[in-house]
C-alpha positions as CSV (number, residue, x, y, z in Angstrom):
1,X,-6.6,-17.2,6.7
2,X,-3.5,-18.9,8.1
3,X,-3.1,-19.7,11.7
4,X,-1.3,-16.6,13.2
5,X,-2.6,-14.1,10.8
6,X,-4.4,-11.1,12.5
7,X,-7.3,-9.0,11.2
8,X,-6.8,-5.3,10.6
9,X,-9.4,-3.0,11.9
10,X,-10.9,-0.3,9.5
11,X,-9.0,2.4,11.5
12,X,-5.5,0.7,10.9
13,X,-6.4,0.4,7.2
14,X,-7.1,3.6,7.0
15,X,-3.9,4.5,9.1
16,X,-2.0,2.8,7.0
17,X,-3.1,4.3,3.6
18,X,-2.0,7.6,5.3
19,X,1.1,6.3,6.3
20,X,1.6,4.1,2.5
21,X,0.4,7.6,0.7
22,X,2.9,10.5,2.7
23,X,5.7,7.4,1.7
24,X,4.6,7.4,-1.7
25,X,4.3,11.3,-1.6
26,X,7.8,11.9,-1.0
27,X,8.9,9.6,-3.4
28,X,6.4,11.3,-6.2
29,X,4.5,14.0,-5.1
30,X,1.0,14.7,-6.8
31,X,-0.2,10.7,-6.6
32,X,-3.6,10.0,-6.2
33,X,-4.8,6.7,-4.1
34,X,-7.9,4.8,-2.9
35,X,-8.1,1.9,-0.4
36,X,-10.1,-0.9,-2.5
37,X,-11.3,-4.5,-1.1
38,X,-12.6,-6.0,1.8
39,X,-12.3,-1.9,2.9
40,X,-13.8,-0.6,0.5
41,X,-16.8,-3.1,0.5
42,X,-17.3,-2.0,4.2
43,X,-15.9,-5.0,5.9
44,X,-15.6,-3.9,9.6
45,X,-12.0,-5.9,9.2
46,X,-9.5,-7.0,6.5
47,X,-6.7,-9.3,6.1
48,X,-4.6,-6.9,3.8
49,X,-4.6,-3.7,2.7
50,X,-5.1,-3.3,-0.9
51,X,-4.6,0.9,-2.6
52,X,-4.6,1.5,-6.1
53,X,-2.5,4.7,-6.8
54,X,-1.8,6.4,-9.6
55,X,-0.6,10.1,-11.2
56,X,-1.9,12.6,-13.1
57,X,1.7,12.5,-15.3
58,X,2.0,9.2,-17.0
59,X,5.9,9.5,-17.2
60,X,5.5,9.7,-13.3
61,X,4.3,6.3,-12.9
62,X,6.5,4.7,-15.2
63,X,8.0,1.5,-12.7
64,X,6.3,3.5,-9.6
65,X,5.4,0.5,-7.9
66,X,8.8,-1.1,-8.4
67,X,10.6,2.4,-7.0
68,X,8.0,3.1,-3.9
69,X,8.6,-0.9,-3.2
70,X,12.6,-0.7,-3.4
71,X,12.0,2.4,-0.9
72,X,10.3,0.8,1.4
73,X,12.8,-1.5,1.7
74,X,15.5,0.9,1.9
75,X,13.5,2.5,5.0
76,X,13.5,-1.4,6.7
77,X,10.0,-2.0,5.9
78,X,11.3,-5.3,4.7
79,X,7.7,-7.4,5.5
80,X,6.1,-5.1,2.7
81,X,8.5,-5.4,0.2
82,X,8.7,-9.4,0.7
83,X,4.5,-9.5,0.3
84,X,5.1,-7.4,-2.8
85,X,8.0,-10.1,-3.9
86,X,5.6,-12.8,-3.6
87,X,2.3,-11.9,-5.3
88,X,5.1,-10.6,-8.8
């Protein structure tokens, strides 16, 4: 981990897959998620959050991630969308 960086308690990962999931619901209602990782391994702590999410509708998914990412940003939730940037 880099100097600087901060842990992320179980109950903030969790707060944020809430938060990530009613984002994602208005974009697409009906998606499905589940918090995977260091979370779902039971690490009392993470460096990251990582959710898969996914739709019952295939055509629903199509560039999902790439929509719910350009939404973020649009609501100023810039630090996501850069992290996204980065790892594709």
């Amino acid at each position: 981990m880099a100097d600087g960086e901060s842990r992320i308690p179980r109950a903030e990962v969790e707060e944020i897959g809430r938060v990530v999931m009613a984002e994602l619901d208005k974009l697409v209602p009906g998606c499905v998620s589940t918090i995977v990782g260091g979370y779902r391994r039971g690490k009392p702590e993470s460096n990251d959050v990582d959710i898969v999410f996914t739709h019952p509708d295939a055509e629903a998914v199509k560039n999902l991630c790439k929509r719910f990412v350009r939404s973020l940003y649009e609501k100023g939730k810039g630090k996501i969308y850069s992290a996204f940037e980065r790892e594709h």
